[in-house]
N, C-alpha and C positions, 0 to 999 in steps of 0.2 A: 243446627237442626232444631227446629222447633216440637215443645216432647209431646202434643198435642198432635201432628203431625204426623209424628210415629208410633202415637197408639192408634191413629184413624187409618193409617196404616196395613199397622198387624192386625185390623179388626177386619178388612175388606177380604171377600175370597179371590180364588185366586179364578183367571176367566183366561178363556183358550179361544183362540182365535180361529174360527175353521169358513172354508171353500164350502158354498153349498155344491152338493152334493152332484146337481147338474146344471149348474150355472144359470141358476136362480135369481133373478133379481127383488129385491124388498124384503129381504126374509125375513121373518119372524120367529123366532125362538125360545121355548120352556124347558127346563129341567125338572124333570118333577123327582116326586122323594123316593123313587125306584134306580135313580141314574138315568131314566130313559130320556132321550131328548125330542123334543115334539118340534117339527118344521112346516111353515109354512114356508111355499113360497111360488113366485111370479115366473112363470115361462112365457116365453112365445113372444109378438108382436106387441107395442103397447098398447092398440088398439083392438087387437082381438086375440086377449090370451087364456091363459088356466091358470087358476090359486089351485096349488097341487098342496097335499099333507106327506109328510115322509117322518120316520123316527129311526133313532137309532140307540141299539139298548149297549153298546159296545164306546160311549164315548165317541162317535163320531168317527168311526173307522169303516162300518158297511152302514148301508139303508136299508129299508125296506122301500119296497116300489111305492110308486107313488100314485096317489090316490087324488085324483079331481075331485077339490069341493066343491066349482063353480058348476051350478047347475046345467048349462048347456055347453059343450065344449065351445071353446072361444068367445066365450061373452063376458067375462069379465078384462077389467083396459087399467091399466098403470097410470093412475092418475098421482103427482105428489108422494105420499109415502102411507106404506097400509098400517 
């Protein structure tokens, strides 16, 4: 083992793998310094969907509903990655 290796290692945190919430594609995701976790993320058709927000102050266990950021329902489209 390489000992450079093992302190870059024990230095990185540890990250949890989770489903978005309603099967959300392109999510995006913050943790800020309360535990709360901040979600974007891509519903609907690629051509005519919603960038919805959702958070979860539990670790990723319930949501809160979700809130369209895209200004008109179905106007924002899955291009590449957001």
């Amino acid at each position: 083992m390489i000992p450079g290796l093992i302190a870059l290692s024990m230095a990185l945190p540890n990250v949890t793998v989770l489903d978005t919430p309603r099967s959300g594609i392109q999510p995006q995701a913050a943790l800020d310094g309360s535990g709360v976790i901040h979600l974007l993320e891509y519903t609907g058709p690629a051509q005519s969907g919603n960038l919805d927000y959702l958070q979860s102050r539990d670790g990723g266990k319930t949501w809160s509903s979700a809130e369209r950021v895209n200004s008109k329902p179905g106007s924002a489209m899955a291009i590449g990655t957001i």
